[in-house]
C-alpha positions in Angstrom: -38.2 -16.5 -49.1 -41.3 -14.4 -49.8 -41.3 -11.3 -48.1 -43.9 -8.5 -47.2 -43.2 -4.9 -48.7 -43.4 -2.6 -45.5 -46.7 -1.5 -46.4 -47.8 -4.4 -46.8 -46.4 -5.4 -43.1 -48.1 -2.5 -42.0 -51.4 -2.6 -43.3 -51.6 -6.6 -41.8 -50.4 -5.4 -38.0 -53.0 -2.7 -38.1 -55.7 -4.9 -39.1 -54.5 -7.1 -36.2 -54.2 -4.5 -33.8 -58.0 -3.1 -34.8 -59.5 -6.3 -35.1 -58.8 -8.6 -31.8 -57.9 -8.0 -28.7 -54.5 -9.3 -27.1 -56.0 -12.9 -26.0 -56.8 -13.8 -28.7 -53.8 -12.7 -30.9 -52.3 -15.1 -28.0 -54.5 -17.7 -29.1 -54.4 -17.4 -32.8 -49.8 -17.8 -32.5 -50.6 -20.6 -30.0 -52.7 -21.4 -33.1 -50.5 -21.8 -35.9 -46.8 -22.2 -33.8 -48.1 -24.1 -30.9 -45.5 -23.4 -27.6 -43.4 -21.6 -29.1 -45.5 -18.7 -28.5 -44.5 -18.4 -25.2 -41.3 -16.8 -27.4 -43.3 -14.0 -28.2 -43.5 -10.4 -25.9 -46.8 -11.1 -24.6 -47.5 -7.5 -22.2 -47.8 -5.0 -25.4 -50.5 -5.9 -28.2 -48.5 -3.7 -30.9 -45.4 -5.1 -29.8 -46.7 -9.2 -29.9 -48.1 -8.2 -33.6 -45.0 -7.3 -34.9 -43.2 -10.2 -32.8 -46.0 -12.7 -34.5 -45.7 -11.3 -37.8 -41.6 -11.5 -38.0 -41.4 -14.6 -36.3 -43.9 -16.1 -39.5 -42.2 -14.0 -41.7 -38.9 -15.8 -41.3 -39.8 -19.1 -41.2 -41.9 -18.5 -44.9 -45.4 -19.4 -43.0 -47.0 -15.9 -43.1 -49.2 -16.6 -45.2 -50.9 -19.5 -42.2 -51.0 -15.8 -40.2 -53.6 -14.6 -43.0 -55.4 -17.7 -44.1 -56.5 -17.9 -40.6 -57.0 -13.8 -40.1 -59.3 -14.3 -43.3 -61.2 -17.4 -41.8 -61.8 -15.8 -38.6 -62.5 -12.2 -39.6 -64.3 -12.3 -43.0 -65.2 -10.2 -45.8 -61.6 -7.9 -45.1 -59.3 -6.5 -47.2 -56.1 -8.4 -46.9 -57.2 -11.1 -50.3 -54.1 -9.4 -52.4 -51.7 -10.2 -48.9 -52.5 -14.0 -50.1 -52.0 -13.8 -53.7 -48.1 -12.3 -52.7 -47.3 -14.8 -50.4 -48.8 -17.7 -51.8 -47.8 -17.9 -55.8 -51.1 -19.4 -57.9 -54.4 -19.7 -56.6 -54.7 -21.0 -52.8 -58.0 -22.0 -51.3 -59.0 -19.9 -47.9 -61.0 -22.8 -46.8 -63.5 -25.6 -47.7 -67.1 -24.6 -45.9 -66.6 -27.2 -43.5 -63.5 -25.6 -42.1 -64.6 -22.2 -42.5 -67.5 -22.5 -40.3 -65.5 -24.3 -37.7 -63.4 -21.1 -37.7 -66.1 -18.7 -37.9 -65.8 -15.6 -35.0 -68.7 -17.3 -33.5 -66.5 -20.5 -32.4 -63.0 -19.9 -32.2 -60.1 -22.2 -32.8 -59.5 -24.6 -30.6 -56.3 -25.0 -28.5 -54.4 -27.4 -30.4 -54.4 -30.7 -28.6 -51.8 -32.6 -30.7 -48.8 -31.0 -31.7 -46.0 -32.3 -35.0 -42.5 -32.4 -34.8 -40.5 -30.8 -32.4 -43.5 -29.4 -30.9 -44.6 -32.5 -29.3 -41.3 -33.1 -27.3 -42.4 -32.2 -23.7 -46.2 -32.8 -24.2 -46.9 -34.7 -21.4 -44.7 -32.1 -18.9 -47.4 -28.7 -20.8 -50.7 -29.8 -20.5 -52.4 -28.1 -17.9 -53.1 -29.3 -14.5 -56.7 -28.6 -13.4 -58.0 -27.9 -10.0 -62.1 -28.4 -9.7 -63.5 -27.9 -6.5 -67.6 -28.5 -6.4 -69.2 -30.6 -3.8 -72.3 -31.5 -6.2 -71.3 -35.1 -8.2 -73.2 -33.9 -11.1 -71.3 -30.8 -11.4 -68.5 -32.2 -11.1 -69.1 -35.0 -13.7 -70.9 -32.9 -16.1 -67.5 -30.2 -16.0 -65.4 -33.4 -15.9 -67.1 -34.1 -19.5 -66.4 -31.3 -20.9 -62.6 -31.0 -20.5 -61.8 -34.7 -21.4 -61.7 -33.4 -24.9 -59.0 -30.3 -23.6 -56.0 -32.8 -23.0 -55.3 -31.7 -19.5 -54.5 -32.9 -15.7 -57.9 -32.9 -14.1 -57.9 -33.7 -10.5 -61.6 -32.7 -8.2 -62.5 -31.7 -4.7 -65.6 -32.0 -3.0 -64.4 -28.5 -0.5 -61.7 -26.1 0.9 -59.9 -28.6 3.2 -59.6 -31.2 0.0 -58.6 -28.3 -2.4 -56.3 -26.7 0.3 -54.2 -29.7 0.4 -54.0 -30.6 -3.3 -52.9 -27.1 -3.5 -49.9 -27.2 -1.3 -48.8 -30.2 -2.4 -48.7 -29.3 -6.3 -49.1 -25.9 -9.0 -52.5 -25.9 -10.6 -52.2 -23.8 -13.9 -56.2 -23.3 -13.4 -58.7 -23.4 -10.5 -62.3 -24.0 -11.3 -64.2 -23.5 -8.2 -68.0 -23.2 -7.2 -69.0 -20.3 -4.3 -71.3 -22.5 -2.5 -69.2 -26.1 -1.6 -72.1 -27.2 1.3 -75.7 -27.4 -0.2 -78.0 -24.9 2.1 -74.9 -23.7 3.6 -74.9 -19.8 3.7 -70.9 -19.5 3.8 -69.2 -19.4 0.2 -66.9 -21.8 1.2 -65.4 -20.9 -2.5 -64.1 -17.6 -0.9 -61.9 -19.6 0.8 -60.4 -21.5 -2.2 -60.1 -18.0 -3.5 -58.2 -17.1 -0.8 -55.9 -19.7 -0.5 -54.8 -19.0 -4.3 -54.1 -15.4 -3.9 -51.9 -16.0 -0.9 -50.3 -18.9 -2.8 -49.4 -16.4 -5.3 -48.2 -17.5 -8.8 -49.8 -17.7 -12.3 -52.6 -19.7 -11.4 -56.0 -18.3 -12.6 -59.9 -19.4 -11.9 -62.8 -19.9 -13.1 -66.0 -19.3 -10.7 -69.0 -20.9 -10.6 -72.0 -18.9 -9.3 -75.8 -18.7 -9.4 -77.6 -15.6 -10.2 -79.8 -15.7 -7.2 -77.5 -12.5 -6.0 -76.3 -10.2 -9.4 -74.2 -8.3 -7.6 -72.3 -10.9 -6.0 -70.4 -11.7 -8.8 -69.2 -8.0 -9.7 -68.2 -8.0 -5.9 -66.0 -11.3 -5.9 -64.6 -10.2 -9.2 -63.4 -6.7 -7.7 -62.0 -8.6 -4.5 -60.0 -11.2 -6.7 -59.4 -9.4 -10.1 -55.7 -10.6 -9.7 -56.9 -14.3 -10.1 -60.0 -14.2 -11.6 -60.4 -15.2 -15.2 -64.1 -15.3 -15.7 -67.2 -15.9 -13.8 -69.4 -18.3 -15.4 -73.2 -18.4 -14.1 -74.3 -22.0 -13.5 -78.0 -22.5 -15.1 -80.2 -26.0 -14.8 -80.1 -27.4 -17.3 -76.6 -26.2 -18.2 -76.3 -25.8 -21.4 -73.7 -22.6 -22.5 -70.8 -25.3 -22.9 -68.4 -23.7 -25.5 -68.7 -20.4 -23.6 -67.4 -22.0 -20.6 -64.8 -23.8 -23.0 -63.5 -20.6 -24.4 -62.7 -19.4 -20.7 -61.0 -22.2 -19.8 -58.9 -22.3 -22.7 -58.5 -18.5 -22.2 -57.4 -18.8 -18.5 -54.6 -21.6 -19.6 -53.1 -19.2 -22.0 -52.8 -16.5 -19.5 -51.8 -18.6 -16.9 -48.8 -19.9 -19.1 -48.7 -16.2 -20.4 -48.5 -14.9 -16.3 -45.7 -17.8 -15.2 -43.4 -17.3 -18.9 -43.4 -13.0 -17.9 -42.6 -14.5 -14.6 -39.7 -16.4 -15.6 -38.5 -13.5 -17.9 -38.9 -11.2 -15.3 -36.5 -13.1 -12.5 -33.9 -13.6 -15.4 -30.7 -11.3 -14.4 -30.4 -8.6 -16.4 -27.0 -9.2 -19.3 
């Protein structure tokens, strides 16, 4: 087993800690040990860091940790943490790779898992909620998450989304403010208010024009507890891996929110 001197351990955590911020730590384990993240302490960023960097540690794939620390945050100083892990020479990345891990587009959630990792698929993928009473919204959103591997079901407004809602758990809601075209009332508050009373680990993703910029900072104060991200709708829309990097951001905390749930109701040995 190749092993870290503590210095060594310690210099890596820091860089971790200084470098990115809890989410997307989250994201970089879901990264490299797909589910079994949800392992991991996930409400203290110094505590997940060391959690992350035992956990790799033990299982001899640290080095995957750094390869993809390197790739995402370049030009560091962690080159010698390769050479000790890794015996030879080992290649960081071929340009195509690197550029598809480049700080500008993150990685990916992984959408096909090896091993015992795939056992369960089917019962993890996220189930989706989209409520927006405009088809083309709806079909150009629809688009984008085919390639996300999740449970997509739609609602044209609040009485269609109210009822999906009782009847199952979404992990995220994606909802637009206005559901009635013209209409004055943001029938979307209603959505909103239907999830917070629900309770649970869902979390949304609002859809909102800029015709009113304080509108959004409003809602967001009002729901904070259930609010991932705001996205403003433009036409044409074209800010498609922004809204991509919510969503997959508001899965992970939703399966961060219901595993500290679950942890949380456990009785106490």
């Amino acid at each position: 087993m190749i092993a870290l001197e503590q210095d060594d351990r310690s210099q890596l955590r820091q860089f971790l800690m200084d470098r990115f911020v809890l989410r997307e730590l989250v994201q970089l384990a879901y990264d490299i040990i797909g589910p079994d993240y949800e392992s991991l302490p996930s409400s203290d960023k110094s505590e997940f860091c060391i959690a992350l960097i035992t956990y790799l540690e033990q299982r001899e794939r640290l080095h995957d940790l750094v390869d993809q620390v390197r790739r995402l945050r370049p030009n560091n100083d962690l080159a010698h943490l390769s050479a000790k892990l890794t015996p030879g020479s080992r290649p960081i990345a071929d340009k195509d790779h690197a550029s598809e891990m480049s700080p500008e587009a993150p990685p990916p959630i992984p959408t096909q898992l090896t091993g015992d990792q795939s056992m369960g698929l089917s019962e993890r993928l996220p189930k989706v909620l989209l409520v927006d009473d405009t088809p083309r919204w709806r079909d150009a959103v629809t688009r984008l998450l085919q390639k996300e591997s999740c449970h997509l079901v739609s609602a044209r407004n609040f009485e269609q989304a109210r009822d999906l809602l009782s009847q199952e758990h979404f992990d995220v809601v994606i909802t637009n403010l206005v559901l009635e075209e013209g209409s004055l009332v943001m029938e979307g508050l209603q959505v909103l208010d239907h999830v917070k009373a629900l309770g649970g680990s869902t979390q949304c993703i609002v859809l909102a024009t800029i015709e009113n910029p304080r509108v959004p900072a409003v809602i967001h104060n009002k729901y904070r507890s259930i609010i991932f991200a705001i996205v403003l709708k433009s036409d044409p829309w074209v800010d498609y891996d922004s809204f991509l990097q919510e969503f997959r951001g508001a899965v992970l905390q939703a399966r961060l929110t219901a595993s500290n749930g679950r942890r949380a109701a456990q009785p106490s040995p």
